[in-house]
DRENVEX-247376 format. One record per residue (C-alpha): residue number from 1; x, z, y. Coordinates in Angstrom, 3 decimals, padded with zeros to 6 digits. Each point is the difference from the previous one (the first is absolute). Layout:
N
[pt NUM,[X,Z,Y]];
...
//
This chain:
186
[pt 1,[000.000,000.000,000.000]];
[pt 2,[001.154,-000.691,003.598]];
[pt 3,[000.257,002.434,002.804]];
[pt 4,[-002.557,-000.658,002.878]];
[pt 5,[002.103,-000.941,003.484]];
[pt 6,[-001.625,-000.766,003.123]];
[pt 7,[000.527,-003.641,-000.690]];
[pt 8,[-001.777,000.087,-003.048]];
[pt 9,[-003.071,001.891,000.964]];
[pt 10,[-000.723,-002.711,003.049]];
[pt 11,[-001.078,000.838,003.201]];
[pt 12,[-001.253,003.268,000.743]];
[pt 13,[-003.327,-000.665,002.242]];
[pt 14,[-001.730,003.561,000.034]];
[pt 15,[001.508,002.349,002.716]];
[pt 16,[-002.420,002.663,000.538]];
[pt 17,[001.923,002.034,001.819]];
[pt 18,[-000.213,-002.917,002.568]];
[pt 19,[-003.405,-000.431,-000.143]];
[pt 20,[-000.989,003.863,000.792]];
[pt 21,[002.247,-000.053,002.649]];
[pt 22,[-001.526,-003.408,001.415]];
[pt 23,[-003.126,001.481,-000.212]];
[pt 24,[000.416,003.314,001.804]];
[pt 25,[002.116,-001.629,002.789]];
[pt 26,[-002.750,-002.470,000.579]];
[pt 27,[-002.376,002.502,000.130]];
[pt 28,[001.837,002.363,002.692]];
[pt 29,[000.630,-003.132,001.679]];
[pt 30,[-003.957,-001.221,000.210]];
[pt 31,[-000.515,004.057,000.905]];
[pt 32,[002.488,-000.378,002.686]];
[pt 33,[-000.920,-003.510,001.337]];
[pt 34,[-003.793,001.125,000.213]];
[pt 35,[001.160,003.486,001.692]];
[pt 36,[001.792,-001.985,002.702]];
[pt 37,[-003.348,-002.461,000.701]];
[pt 38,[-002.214,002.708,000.337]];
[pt 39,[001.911,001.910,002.202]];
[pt 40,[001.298,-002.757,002.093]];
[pt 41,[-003.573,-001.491,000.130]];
[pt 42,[-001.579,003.426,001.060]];
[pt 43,[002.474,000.234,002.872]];
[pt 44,[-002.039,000.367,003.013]];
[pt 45,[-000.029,002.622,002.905]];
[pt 46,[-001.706,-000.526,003.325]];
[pt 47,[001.016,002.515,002.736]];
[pt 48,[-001.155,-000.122,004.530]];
[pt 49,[002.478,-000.296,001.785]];
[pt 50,[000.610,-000.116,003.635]];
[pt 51,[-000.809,-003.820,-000.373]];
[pt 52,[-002.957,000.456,-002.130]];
[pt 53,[-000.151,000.110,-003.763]];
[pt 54,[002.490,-001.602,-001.976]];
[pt 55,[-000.046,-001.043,-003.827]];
[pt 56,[002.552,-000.240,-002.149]];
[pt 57,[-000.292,-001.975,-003.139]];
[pt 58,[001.501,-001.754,-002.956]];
[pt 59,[-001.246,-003.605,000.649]];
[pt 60,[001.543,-000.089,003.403]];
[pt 61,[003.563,-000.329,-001.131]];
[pt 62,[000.777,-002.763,-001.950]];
[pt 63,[002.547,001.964,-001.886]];
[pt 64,[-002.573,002.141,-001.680]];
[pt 65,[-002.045,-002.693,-000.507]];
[pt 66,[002.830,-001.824,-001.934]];
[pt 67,[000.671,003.564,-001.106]];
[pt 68,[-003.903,000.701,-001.773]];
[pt 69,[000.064,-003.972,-001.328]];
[pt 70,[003.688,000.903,-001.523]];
[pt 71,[-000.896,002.958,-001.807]];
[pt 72,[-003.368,-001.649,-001.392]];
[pt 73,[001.519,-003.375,-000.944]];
[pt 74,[002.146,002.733,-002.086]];
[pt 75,[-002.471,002.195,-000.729]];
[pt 76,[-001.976,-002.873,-002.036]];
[pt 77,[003.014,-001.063,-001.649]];
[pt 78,[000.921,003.687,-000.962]];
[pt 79,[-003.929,000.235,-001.678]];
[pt 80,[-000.102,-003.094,-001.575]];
[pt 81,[003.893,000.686,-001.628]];
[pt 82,[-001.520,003.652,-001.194]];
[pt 83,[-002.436,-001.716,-002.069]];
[pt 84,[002.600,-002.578,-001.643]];
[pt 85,[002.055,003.161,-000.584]];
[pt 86,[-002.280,002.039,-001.551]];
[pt 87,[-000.967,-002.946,-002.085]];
[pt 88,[003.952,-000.048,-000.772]];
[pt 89,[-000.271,003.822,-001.410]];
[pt 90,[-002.824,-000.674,-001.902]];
[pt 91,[001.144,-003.695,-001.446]];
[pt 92,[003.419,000.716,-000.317]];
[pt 93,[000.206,-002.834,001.854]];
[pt 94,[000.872,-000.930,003.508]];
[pt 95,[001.718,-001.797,002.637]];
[pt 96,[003.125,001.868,-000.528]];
[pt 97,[-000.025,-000.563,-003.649]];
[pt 98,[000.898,-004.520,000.989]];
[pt 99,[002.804,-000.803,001.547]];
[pt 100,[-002.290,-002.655,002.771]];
[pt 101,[-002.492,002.669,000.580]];
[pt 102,[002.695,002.824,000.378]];
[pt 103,[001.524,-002.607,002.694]];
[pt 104,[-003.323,-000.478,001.846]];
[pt 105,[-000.170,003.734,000.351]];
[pt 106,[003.169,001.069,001.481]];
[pt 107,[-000.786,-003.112,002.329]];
[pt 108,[-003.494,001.138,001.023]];
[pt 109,[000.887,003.417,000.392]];
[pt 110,[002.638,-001.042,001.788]];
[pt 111,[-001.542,-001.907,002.326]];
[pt 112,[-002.765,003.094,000.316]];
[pt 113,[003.015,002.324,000.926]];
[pt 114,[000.924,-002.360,002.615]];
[pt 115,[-003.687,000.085,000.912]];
[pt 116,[-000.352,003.335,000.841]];
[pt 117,[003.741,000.452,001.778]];
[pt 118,[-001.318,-002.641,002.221]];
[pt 119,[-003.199,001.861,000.682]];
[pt 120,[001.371,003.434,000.438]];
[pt 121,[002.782,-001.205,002.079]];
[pt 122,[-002.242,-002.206,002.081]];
[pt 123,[-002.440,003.414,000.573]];
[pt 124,[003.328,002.789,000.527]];
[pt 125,[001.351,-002.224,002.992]];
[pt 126,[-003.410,000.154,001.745]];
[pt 127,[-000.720,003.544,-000.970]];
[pt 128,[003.668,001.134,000.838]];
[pt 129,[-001.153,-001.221,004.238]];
[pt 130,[-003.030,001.474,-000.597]];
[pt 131,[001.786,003.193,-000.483]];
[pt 132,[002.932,-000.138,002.341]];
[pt 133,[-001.014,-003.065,002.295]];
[pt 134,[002.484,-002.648,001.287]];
[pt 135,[001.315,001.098,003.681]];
[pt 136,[002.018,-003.404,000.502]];
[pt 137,[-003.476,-002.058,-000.322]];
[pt 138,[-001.987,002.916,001.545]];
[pt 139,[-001.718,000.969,-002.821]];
[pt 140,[-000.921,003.342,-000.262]];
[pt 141,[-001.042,002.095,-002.947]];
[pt 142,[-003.356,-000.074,-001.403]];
[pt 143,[000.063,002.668,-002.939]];
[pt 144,[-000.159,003.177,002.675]];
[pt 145,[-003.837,-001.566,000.869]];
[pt 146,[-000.969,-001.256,-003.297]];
[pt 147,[001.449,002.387,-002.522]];
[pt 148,[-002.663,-000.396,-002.441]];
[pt 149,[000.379,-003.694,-000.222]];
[pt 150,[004.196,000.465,-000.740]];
[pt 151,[-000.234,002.274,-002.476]];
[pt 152,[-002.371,-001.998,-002.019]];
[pt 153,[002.297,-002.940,000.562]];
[pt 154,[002.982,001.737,-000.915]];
[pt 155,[-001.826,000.929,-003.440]];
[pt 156,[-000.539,-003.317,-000.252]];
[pt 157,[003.793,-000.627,-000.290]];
[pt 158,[000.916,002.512,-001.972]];
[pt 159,[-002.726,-001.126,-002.650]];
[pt 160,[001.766,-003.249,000.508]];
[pt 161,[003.735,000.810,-000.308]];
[pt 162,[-001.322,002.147,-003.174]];
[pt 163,[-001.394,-003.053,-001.661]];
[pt 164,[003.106,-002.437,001.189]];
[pt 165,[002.039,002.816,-002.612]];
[pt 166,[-003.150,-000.608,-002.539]];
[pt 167,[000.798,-003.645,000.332]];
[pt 168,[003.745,000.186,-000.011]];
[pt 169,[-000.304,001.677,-003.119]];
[pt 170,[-002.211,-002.594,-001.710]];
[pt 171,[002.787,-002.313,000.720]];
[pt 172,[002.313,001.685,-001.017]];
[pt 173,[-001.819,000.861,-003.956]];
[pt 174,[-000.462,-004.026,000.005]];
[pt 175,[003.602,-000.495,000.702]];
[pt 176,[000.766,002.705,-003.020]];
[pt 177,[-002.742,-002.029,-002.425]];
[pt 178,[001.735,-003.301,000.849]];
[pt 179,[003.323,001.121,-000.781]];
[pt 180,[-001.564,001.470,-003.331]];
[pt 181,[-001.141,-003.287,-000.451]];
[pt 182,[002.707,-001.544,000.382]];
[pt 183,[002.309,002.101,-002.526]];
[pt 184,[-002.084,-000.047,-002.864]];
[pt 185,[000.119,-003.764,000.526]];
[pt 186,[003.486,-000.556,-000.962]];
//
């Protein structure tokens, strides 16, 4: 009888230590995308001033706005990849288990990491002159009148930067399945 190698078992598809941690990580990351819509989209205050009442919202920057369409563009994604990846756990089979699919993966969630950088970098630049102006153009600081409306924007972020991690570490476990992949090919 002949020993079993790696060779001459052929290619090792089943990872399911990939596809738990795919599945939790795209869950945190739909819990953290939704988190930062809600909040972002409830951001509203509306305080008198000496000019008469004044209303902060979301939808009047165009950085939140990219900043709510960001996070729900990944938000979708992040739903629709916890159903393939519970489907994974309970199949055995996934898109980390083939080489193409493991490829489109990293890609996506690649691109979905990108997705949200953009988004929360877009959103800190605006909320960092909210919160200490800009004296060279004359802007002054709006967070000391609308506090409400910064703090739910700066939850917002953090729910963000929380789920760019989530995503970073999705890449990162498709990276690990394709170089599994790739091993037990040889």
């Amino acid at each position: 009888m002949e020993p079993v190698t790696k060779s001459s078992q052929g290619p090792v598809r089943h990872h399911p230590l990939h596809n738990l941690l795919t599945l939790v990580l795209r869950i945190l990351t739909a819990g953290a995308t939704l988190a930062a819509v809600i909040v972002m989209v409830k951001s509203t205050q509306t305080v008198t001033t000496a000019l008469g009442p004044y209303t902060a919202k979301w939808k009047h920057v165009p950085a939140f706005k990219w900043f709510v369409v960001a996070n729900s563009i990944v938000l979708v994604y992040s739903a629709l990849g916890t159903l393939v990846a519970c489907l994974s756990v309970c199949t055995r089979r996934g898109p980390l288990s083939y080489r193409g699919s493991a490829w489109l993966t990293f890609i996506v969630d690649f691109v979905m990491q990108g997705l949200l950088m953009s988004a929360a970098s877009a959103a800190l630049g605006v909320a960092w002159i909210g919160k200490h102006g800009l004296p060279t153009s004359r802007w002054g600081a709006i967070c000391s009148t609308v506090d409400h409306f910064c703090d739910y924007v700066t939850g917002a972020l953090i729910a963000c930067l929380i789920a760019w991690v989530l995503q970073a570490l999705a890449c990162v476990v498709a990276v690990s399945a394709l170089h599994k992949l790739a091993s037990h090919r040889l």
